[in-house]
C-alpha positions in Angstrom: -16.7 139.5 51.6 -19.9 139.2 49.9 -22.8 136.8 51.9 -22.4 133.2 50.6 -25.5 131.2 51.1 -25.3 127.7 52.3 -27.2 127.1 49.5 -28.4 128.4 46.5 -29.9 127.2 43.3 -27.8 127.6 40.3 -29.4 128.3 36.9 -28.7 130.2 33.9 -30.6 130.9 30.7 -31.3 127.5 29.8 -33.3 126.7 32.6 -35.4 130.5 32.3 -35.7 129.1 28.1 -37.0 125.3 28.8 -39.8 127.0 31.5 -40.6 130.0 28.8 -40.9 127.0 26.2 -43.4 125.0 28.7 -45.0 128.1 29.0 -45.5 129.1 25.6 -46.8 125.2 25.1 -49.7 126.0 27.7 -48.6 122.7 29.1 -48.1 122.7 32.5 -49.6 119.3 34.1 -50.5 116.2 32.9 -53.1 113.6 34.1 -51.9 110.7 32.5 -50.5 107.6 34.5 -47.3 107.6 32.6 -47.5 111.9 33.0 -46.4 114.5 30.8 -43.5 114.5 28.2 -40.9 116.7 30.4 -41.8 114.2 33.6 -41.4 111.7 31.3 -37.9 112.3 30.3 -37.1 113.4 33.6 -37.6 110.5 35.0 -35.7 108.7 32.1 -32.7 111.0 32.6 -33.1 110.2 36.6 -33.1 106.3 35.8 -30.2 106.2 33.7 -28.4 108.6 36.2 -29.1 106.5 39.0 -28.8 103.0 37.3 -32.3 102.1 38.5 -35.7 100.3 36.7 -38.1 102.7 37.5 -38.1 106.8 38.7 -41.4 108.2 40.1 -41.5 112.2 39.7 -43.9 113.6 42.4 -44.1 117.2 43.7 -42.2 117.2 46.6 -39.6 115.1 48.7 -42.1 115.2 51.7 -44.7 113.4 48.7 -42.4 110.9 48.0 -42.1 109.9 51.6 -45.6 109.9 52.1 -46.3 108.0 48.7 -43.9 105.2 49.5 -45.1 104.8 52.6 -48.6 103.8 51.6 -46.9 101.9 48.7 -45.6 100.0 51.4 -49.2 99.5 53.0 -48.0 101.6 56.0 -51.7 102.2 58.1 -52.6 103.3 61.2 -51.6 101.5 64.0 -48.1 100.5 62.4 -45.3 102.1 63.3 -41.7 103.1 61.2 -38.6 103.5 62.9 -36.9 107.1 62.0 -33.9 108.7 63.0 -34.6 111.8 65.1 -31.7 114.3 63.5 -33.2 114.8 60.8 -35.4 117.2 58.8 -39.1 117.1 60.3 -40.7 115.6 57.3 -39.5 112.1 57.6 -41.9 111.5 61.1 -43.8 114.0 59.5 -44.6 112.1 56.4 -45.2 108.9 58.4 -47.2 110.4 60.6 -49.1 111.8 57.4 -50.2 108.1 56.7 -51.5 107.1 60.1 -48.7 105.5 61.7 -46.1 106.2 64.3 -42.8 107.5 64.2 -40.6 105.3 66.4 -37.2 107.5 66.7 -34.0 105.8 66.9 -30.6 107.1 68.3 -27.6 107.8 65.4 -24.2 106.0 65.0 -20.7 108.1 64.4 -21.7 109.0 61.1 -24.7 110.9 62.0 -27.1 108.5 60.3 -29.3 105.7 61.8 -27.5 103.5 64.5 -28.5 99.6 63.7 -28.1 98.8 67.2 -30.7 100.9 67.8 -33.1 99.6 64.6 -32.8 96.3 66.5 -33.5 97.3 69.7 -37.1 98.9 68.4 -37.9 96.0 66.3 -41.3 95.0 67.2 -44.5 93.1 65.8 -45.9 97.2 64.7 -43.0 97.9 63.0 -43.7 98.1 59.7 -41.1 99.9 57.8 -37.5 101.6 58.4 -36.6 105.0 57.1 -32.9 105.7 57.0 -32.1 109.2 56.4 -28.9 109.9 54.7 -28.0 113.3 56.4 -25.8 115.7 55.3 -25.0 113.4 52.1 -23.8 110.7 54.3 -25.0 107.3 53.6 -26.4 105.0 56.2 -25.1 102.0 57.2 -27.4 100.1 54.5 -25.8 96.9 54.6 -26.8 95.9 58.4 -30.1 98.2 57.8 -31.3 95.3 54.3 -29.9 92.8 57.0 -32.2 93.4 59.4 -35.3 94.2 57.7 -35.0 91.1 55.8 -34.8 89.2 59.1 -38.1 90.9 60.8 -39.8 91.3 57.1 -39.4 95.3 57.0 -39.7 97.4 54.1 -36.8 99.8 53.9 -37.5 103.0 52.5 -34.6 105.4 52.4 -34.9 109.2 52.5 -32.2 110.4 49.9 -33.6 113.8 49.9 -30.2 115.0 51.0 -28.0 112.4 49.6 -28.5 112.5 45.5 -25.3 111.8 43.7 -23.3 110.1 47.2 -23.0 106.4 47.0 -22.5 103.3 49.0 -20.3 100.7 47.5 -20.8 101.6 43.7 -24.7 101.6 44.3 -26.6 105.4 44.2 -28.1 106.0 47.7 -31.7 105.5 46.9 -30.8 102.5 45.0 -30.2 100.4 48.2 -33.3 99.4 49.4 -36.8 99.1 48.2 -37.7 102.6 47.3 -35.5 105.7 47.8 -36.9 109.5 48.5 -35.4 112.2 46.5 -36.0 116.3 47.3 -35.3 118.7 44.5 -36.4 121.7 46.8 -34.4 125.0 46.2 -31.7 124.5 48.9 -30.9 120.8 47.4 -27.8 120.1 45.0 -29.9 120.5 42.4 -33.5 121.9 41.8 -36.8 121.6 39.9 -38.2 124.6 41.8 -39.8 122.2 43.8 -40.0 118.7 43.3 -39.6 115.5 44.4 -38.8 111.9 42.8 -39.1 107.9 43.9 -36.7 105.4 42.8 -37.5 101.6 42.9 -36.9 98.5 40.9 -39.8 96.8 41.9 -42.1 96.9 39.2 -45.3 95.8 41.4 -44.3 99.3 43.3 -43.7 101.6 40.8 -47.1 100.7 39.4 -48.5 101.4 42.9 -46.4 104.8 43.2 -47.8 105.7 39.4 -51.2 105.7 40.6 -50.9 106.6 43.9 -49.5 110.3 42.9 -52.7 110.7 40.8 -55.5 110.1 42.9 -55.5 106.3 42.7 -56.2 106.0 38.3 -54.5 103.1 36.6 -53.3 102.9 32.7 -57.2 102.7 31.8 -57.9 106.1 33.7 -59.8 103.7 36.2 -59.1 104.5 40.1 -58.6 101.1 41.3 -56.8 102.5 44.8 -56.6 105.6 47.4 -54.4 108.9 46.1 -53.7 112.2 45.8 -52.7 114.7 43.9 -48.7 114.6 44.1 -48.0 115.0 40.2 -44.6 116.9 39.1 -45.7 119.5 37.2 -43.9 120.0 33.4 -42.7 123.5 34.1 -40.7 122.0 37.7 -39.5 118.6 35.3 -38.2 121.1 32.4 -35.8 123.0 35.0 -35.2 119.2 35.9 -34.0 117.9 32.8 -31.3 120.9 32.3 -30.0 120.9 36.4 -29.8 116.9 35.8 -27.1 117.3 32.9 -25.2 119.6 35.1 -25.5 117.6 38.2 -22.3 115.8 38.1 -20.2 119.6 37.7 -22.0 120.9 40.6 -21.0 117.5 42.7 -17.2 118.0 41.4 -17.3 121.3 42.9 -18.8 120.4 46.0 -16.3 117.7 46.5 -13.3 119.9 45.9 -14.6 122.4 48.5 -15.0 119.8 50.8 -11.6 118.6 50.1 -10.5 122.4 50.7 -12.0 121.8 54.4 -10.4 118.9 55.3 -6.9 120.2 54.4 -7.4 124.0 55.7 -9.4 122.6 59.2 -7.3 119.7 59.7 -5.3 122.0 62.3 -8.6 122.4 64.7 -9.2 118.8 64.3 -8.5 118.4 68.1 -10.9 121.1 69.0 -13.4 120.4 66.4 -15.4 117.2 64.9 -14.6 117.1 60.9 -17.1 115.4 59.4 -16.5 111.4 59.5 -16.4 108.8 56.0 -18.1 105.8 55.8 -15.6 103.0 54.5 -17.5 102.7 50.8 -19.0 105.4 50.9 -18.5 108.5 48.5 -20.6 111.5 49.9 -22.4 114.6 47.4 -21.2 116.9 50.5 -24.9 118.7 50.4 -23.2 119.8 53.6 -20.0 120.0 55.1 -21.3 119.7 59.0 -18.5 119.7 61.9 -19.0 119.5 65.7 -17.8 122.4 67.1 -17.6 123.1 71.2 -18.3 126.6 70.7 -20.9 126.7 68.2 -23.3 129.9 69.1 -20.1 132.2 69.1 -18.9 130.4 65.7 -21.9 131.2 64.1 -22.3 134.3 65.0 -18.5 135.1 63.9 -19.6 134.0 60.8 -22.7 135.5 59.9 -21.1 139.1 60.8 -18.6 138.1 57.5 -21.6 137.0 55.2 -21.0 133.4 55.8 -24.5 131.7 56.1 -24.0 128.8 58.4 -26.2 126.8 59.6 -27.4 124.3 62.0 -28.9 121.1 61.2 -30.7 120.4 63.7 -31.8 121.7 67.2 -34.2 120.4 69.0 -34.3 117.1 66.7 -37.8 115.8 66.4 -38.3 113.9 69.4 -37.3 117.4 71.3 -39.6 119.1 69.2 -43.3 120.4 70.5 -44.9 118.3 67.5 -43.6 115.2 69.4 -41.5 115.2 72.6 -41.2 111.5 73.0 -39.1 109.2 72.2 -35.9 109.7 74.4 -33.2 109.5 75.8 -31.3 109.4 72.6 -27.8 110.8 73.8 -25.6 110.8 70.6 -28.5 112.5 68.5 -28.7 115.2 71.6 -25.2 115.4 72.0 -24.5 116.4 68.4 -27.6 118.5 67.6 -26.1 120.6 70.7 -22.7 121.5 68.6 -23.5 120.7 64.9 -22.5 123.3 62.8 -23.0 123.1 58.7 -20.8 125.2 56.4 -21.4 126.0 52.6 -19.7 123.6 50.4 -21.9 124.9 47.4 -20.6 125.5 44.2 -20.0 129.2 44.2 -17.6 128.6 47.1 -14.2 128.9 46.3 -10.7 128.5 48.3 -10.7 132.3 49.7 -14.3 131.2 51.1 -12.8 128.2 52.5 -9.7 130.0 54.4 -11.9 132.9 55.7 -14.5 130.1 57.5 -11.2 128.4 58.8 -10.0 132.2 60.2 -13.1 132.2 61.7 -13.2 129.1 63.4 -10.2 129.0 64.6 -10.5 132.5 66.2 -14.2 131.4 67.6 -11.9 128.4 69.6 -9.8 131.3 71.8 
């Protein structure tokens, strides 16, 4: 069997003839607040897509973070309450701004436990990021809940999670702002790229000006930023992955489907991956917990099968941070997490072969 990544970007010639047309333009960034014409109707595609007021294109997920954090007024001193399984850049990015990541345990659906939110809730706490791992959407009911009681901004780190949704809303929808990633490995790509979603209009004039060093409409700098602009060539790829954004979902979701039925057999021996009642996942990954993980991975890697694991040490284990704990369901599963490709060039004979190799990685 041929190696199948757990993730790959997906183009074809319309992608490699929107960049050549960007190209032959000379147009590649654009200093404006509003920003260039393919940003532009990137982030007009990205609004209608997600149902949302206003979409923020910046150059990275990690930028977004960082962005709405000091949209939020985030400063030193404050601290934001993360989830520890997670992707580095969430404390990363709050660390980025001054504050202090404050790292909270998970719940059975590998996202943030709100028991946990409440039991860090202090006078620093500033702001709540919620990372929807895997594609699977936090519990953002109870999250609103309580950062409504303890006035808490909410800003929720969809960089895994475009296209899963949480009782009819988009994940990034649900809260004040939302992070999207369009990195490489992501369901779909700009290259690189990142994008905020808000309907706050006070806020998405913020994030406007914060992603190009602080200039309002009248190219006066009326607050602190940076340089986080999209450029036109990564917002052209955008535009074309965007319209085929809801085929490469449909085949993710029918892999994952495949999964279900073919590992339901091992589903004493192994963790399939649990559904949130309203929730409707973009299966970014298809993560189990599996008692013999090292010798499962191996096993598939020698047939070409790029598992992966997402992720050990999380941060608070980490040599950046190593604080923060205990936190025994977040060290419990980063000990036998195991994601599998549910990407679009996966296809039933993949499926069967990973379940072969499973279940012969359980003797």
């Amino acid at each position: 069997m041929s190696k199948v990544p757990i993730n790959t970007p997906i183009m074809d010639k319309e992608e490699e003839e929107a960049v050549q047309k960007v190209i032959s333009e000379r147009y590649f960034t654009d200093q404006s607040y509003e920003g260039g014409k393919y940003v532009r109707e990137f982030e007009t595609a990205l609004e209608s897509y997600l149902n949302v007021k206003h979409v923020i294109a910046v150059s990275s997920g990690t930028a977004a973070l960082i962005a709405s954090l000091y949209a939020a007024k985030v400063e030193p001193g404050d601290e934001v309450i993360v989830p520890s399984l997670t992707f580095v850049a969430t404390a990363n990015a709050v660390k980025a701004v001054g504050a202090r990541p404050v790292f909270a345990d998970i719940d059975n659906y590998y996202t943030i436990d709100t028991k946990e939110i409440r039991k860090k809730v202090n006078k620093r706490v500033k702001a709540i990021v919620p990372v929807h791992l895997y594609g699977h959407v936090a519990n953002m009911d109870e999250i609103i809940e309580i950062a409504e009681e303890f006035g808490i901004t909410v800003i929720e780190d969809a960089a895994q999670s475009l296209g899963s949704s949480y009782k009819g809303k988009m994940s990034g929808t649900l809260s004040k702002m939302g992070c999207f990633s369009f990195y490489p490995g992501k369901v779909m790509t700009t290259g690189e790229g990142g994008a905020i979603a808000t309907n706050d209009d006070e806020l998405a004039d913020s994030l406007r000006k914060i992603r190009n060093h602080g200039f309002d409409k009248m190219g006066v700098i009326t607050t602190f930023g940076l340089n986080f602009r999209m450029p036109q060539i990564n917002a052209a790829i955008g535009n074309i992955q965007l319209k085929r954004l809801p085929q490469f979902l449909m085949a993710r979701e029918k892999n994952a489907f495949l999964y279900l039925k073919y590992l339901m057999e091992l589903s004493d021996k192994i963790t399939l991956p649990p559904i949130r009642d309203g929730a409707k996942y973009n299966w970014y990954l298809f993560t189990i917990l599996h008692p013999k993980r090292q010798k499962a991975l191996e096993n598939l890697k020698r047939e070409g099968i790029d598992a992966r694991v997402y992720y050990d040490p999380p941060v608070h284990k980490t040599p950046a941070y190593n604080y923060g704990g205990p936190l025994p369901k977040t060290e419990m599963v980063s000990k036998t997490t195991l994601s599998l490709p549910a990407n679009p060039i996966v296809n039933e004979d993949v499926v069967q072969k990973v379940t072969e190799i499973l279940k012969e990685s359980l003797n």
